[in-house]
C-alpha positions in Angstrom: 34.3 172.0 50.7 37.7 171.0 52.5 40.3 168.9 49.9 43.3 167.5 50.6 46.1 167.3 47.7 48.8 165.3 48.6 51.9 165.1 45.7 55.3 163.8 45.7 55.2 160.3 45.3 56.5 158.3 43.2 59.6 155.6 42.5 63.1 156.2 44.1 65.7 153.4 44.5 66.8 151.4 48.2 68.4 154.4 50.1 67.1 157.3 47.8 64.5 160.1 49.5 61.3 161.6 48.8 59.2 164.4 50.2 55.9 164.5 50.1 53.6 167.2 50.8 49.6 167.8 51.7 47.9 171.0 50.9 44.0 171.8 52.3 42.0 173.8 50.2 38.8 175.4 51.6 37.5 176.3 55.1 39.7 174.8 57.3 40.7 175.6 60.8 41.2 174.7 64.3 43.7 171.7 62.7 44.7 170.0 65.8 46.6 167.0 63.9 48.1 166.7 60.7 49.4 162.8 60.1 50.5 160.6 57.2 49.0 157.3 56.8 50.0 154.3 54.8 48.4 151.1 52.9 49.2 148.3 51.3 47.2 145.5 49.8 45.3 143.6 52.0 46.8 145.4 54.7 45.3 147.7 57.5 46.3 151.7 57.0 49.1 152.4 59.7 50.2 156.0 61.3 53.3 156.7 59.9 54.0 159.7 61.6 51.9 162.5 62.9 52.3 166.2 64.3 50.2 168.5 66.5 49.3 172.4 66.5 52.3 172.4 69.2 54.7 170.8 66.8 54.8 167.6 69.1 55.8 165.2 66.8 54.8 160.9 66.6 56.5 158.1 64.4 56.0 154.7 64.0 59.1 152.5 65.0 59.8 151.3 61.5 60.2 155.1 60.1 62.1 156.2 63.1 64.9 158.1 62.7 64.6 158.2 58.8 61.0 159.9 58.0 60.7 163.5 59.6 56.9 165.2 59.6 56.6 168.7 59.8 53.5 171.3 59.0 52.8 175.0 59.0 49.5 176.1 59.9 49.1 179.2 57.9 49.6 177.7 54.9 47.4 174.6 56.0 50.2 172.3 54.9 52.0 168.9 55.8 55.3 167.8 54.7 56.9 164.0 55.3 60.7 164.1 54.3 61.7 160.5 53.2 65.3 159.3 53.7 67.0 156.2 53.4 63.5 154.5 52.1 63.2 150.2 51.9 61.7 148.0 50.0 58.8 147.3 53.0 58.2 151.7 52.5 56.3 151.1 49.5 53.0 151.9 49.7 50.1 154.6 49.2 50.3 156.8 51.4 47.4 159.3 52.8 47.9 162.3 54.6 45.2 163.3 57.4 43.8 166.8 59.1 41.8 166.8 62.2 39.3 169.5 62.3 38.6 170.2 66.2 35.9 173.4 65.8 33.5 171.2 64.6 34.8 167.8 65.0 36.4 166.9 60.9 38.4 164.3 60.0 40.1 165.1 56.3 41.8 162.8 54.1 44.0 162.9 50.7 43.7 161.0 48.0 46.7 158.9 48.4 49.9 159.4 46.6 52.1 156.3 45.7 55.3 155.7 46.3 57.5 152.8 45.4 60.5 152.1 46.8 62.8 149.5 44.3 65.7 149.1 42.1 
């Protein structure tokens, strides 16, 4: 059975920095996408940023140039490097695998993280 631990979360001041990472556990392979996901109440889960087995990397506008995703396939992990995090960055966030050989979609648990002073 495939799990996904995410950690890192947590509360950090306007303009602090977090990093949080995604572990899979189990048989796993063939990960074509790793991404990070985010939701708040009453509120739709977005792409925050997401990365493919090339390294070919995808952000949302609102975390460009701050947020930075970056993975290594051996270990079957996901990283997402915080900086200069807002107010409107608070929220769970979930990280996601994409299993191509079968077809799997993966997700964490959600980690919190709250961004205020």
């Amino acid at each position: 059975q495939v799990q996904l631990v995410e950690s890192g979360g947590g509360l950090v001041q306007p303009g602090g920095s977090l990093r949080l990472s995604c572990a899979a556990s189990g048989s796993i392979s063939s990960i074509a996408f790793m991404g990070w996901y985010r939701q708040t109440p009453g509120k739709q889960r977005e792409l925050v940023a997401g990365i493919i087995s090339s390294g070919t990397t995808n952000y949302a506008e609102s975390v460009k140039g701050r947020f930075t995703i970056s993975r290594e396939n051996a270990k079957k992990m996901v990283w997402l490097q915080m900086n200069s995090l807002r107010p409107e960055d608070t929220a769970v966030y979930y990280c996601q695998f994409t299993q191509t050989i079968p077809l799997r979609i993966y997700w964490g648990q959600g980690t919190q993280v709250t961004v205020s002073s």
